[in-house]
N, C-alpha and C positions, 0 to 999 in steps of 0.2 A: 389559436394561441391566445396567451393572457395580452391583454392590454397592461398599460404603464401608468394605470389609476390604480388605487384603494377604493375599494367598496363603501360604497356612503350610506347607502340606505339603511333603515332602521331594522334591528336586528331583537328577537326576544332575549330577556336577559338572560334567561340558562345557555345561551350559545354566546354568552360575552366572561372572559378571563379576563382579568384586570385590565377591561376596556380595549380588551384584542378580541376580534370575530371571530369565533371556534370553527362557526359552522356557516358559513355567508350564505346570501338568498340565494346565487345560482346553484351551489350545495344541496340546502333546503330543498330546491324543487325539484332534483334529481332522486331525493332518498325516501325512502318511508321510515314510519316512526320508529322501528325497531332503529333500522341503519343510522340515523340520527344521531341517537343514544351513543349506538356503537362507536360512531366517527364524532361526538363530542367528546368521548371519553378520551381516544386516538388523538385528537388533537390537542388536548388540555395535559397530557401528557409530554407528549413536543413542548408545548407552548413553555411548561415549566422547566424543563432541562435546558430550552436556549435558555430563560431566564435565570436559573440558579447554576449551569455549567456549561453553558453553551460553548462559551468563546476559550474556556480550558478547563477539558472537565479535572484533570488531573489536580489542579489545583483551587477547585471550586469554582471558577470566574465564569459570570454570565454575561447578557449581554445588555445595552442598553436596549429602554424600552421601544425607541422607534426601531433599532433594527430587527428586533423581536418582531416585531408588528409586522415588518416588512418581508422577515422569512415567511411567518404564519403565512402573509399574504400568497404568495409565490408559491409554497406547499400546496397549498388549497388548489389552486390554479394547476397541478401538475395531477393533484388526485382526481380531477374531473377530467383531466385529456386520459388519462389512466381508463376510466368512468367510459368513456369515447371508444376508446379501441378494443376494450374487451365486450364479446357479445353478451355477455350477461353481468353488464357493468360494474356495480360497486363492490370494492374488496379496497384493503387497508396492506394486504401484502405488496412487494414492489420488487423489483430486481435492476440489476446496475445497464441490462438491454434497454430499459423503457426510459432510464435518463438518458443516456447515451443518444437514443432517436428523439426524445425531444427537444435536447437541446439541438440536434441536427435541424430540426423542423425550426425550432426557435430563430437559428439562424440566418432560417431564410425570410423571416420577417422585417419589418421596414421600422424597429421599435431600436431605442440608440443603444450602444457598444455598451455604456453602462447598465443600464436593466437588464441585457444580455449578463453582463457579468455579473449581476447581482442577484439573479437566478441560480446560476451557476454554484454561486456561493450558498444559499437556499438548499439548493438540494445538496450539496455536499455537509451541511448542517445534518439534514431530514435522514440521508444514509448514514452517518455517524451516529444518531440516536437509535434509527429503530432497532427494536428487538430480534428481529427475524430476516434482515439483511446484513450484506457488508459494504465495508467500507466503497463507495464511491471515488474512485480519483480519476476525473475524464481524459480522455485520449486526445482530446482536439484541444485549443484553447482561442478564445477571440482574436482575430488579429488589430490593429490600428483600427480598421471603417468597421470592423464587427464582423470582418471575416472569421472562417471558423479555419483554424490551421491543426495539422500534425502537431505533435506535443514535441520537447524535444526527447530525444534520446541519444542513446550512447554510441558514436559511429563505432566502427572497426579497432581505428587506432585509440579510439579512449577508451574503448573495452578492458586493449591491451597496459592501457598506461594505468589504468585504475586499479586490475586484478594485480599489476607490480607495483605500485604504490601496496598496498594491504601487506603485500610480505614483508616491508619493511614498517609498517605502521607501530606496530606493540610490542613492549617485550614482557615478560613477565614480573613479580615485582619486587622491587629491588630489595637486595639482599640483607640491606641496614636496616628495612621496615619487617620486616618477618623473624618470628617467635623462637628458640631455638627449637621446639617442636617442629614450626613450619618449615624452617631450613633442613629439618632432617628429612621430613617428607619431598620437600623439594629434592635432595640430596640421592635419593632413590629413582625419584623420576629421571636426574638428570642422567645420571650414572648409566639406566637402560636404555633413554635415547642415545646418548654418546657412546653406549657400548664401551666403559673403562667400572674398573672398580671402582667402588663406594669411594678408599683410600685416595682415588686419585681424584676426587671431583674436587676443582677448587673453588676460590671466590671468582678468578675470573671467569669460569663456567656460570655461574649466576649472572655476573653483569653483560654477559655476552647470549644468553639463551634469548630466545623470539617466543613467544605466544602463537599459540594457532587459532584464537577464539575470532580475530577480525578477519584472516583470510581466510577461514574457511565460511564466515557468513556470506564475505563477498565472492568468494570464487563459488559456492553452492546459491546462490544468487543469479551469479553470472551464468549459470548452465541449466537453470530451473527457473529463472524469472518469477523468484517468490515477490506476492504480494506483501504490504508490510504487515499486515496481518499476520498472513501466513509464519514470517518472519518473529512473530512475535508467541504466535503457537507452537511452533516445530518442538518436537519430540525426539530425546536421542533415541526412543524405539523407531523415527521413521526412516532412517539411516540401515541401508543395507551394506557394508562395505564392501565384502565379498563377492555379490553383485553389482555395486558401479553406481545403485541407483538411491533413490528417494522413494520410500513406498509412502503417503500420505493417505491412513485411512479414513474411510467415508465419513465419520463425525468429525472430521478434522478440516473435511477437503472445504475449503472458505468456494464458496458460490456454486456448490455441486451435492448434488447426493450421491456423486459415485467415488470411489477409493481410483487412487492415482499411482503408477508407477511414472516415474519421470527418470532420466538421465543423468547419471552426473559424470565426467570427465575421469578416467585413471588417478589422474592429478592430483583432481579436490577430493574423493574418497579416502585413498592415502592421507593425506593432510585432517583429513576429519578424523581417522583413525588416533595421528596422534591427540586433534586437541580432543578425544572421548576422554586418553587414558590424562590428559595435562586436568580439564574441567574437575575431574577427581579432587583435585587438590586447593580447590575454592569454598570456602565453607557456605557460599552464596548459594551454591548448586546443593549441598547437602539436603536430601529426601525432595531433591525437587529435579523431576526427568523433563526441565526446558533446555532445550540445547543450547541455547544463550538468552545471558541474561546481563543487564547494562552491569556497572559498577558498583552501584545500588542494591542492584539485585532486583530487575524490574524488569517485566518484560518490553520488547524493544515496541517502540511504536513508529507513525508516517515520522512525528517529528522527528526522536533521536536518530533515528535512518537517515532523515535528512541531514542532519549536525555531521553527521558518518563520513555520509561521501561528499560532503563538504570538503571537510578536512581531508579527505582521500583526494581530491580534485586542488586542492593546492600542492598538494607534496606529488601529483602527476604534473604537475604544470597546465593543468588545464583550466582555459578560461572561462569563466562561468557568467562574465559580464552579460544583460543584455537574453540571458538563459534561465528557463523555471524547471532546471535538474531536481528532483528527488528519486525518491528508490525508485518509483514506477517508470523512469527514463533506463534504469538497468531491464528489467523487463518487458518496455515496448523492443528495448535493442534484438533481447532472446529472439520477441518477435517477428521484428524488419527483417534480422539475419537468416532463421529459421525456415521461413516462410521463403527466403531468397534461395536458399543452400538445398531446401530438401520438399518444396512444396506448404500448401496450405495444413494437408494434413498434419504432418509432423508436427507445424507450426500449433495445432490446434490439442495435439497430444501433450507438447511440449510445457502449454500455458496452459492447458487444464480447463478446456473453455470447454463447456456444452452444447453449445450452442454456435455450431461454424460459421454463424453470423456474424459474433462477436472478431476469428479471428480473420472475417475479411478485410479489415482495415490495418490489417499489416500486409494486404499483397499490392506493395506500392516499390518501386525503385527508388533507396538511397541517390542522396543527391549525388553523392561521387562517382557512382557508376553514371547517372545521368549526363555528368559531366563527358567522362569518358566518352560516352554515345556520342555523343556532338565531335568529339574529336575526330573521333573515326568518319564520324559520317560528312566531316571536311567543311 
């Protein structure tokens, strides 16, 4: 594993970017000239997106120059253990299996809690940039001495409190701010949900209608444990209603080359049905087949998911003090649960994993059943 030094030694200048190591000497003596080439490129590429939108691409922000310096560093260090375990070493591809195990291995090193965590940070940078991966969000997190823990996720009952939180989250929008056009369109929708004439729809039918765009993200969420990627991709073509499920085809499937059918609940299909026919009536969505999209008009990303069930997690009453909840806590839950209820495999059909490696770190017992155990066993 990396040491908790910066590389000092003298470096040619075609492998120095604004005084950051492209290609450092342990690098160098690993690759031939061609590879070089290849992995200067690869890296001066990274090196300028932490610098020009690292720290938020969305809004152009990079990073400062030492921590720049200090990702490069840490990437370097993870493409050579990379370099290590493959028999025919160097390659520039990577997958979210090979952080997952090094940070594992990382762990058990004797380097402090903070360069642990600052790796971590590092390569959730390195998987946010590259071209030909996704998103990174790890399963474990440091604990106080630099222990590596379970992340949290969503027990049983916050499952429940968060999917009933959603239904009362949104309603549609209010009746004062819409065009008289909009109100007539509105007026039609409303009219075939409520099953009454046109004539009878009134205003208090506006001020009392709910939206179905936030609970059916979280309740198709809660029964598919989409990544936020995913979340940010989804297609009303992936939606089968009539079947129950999610078909996510193969150029879609985030960390797969195979096409997905997944599960979804009686419930959230119904509920998806109506917000297909309510989305109609957003001019946000017009010639655009993303099944949701923020207020903006943007597809959803980790952050705004995060802001989500934020707000979802106060109007549950649930305490988030002390907790590092984002969307991926709705997802390890699919998995804790899944993997409890019906076995690994389901579990591994369920989360879309290729690799049943990935979902053996969900066949672990919830602490409450653990709990319970103890009880019993007196």
């Amino acid at each position: 594993m990396a040491t908790n030094t910066f590389q000092t030694q003298s470096t040619p200048t075609e492998d120095r970017h604004n005084g950051i190591v492209l290609v450092t000497e342990p690098s160098r003596e690993r690759l031939n000239e061609r590879q070089r080439i290849e992995y200067r490129n690869h890296r001066r590429e990274f090196i300028e997106w932490l610098s020009l939108r690292g720290k938020s691409p969305d809004t152009m922000e990079g990073y400062a120059h030492d921590v720049v310096k200090r990702r490069a560093y840490d990437t370097d260090a993870f493409y050579r253990w990379i370099w290590s375990e493959k028999s025919n070493g160097y390659t520039t591809a990577i997958n979210t299996d090979q952080a997952d195990a090094y940070v594992r291995e990382l762990a058990r090193g004797d380097t402090s809690r903070h360069h642990k965590e600052n790796v971590v940070k590092s390569l959730k940078s390195l998987y946010e940039w590259h071209p030909h991966t996704d998103e990174w969000n790890p399963s474990f997190s440091f604990g106080a001495a630099g222990s590596y823990a379970p992340r949290d996720y969503l027990t049983r009952e916050e499952r429940t409190a968060i999917r009933e939180a959603a239904l009362v989250y949104d309603s549609i929008p209010s009746y004062a701010a819409m065009s008289p056009d909009e109100r007539n369109k509105w007026k039609h929708y409303l009219a075939e949900r409520q099953g009454k004439p046109l004539n009878e729809v009134s205003r208090e039918d506006y001020d009392n209608a709910e939206s179905f765009k936030y609970v059916t993200l979280v309740s198709v969420s809660l029964d598919t444990g989409l990544r936020p990627a995913e979340v940010g991709n989804a297609k009303t073509s992936w939606l089968d209603i009539d079947n129950a499920v999610l078909r996510i085809p193969s150029d879609e499937a985030t960390k797969s080359r195979d096409s997905w059918i997944v599960s979804l609940r009686d419930t959230t299909a119904e509920m998806c049905a109506t917000w297909l026919r309510e989305r109609e009536l957003y001019d946000r969505y017009e010639n655009n087949d993303s099944l949701w999209l923020t207020r903006h008009g943007n597809p959803y990303s980790s952050s705004s998911l995060k802001y989500v069930l934020e707000r979802l997690a106060e109007v549950a009453g649930i305490d988030t003090e002390n907790r590092s909840l984002t969307w991926y806590s709705i997802r390890h839950s699919v998995g804790t649960y899944m993997a409890r209820e019906e076995g690994l495999a389901a579990a591994q059909a369920q989360l879309r994993h290729s690799n049943p490696k990935t979902t053996m770190k969900y066949d672990n017992t919830p602490v409450e059943d653990r709990r319970d155990a103890l009880d019993r066993m007196g």
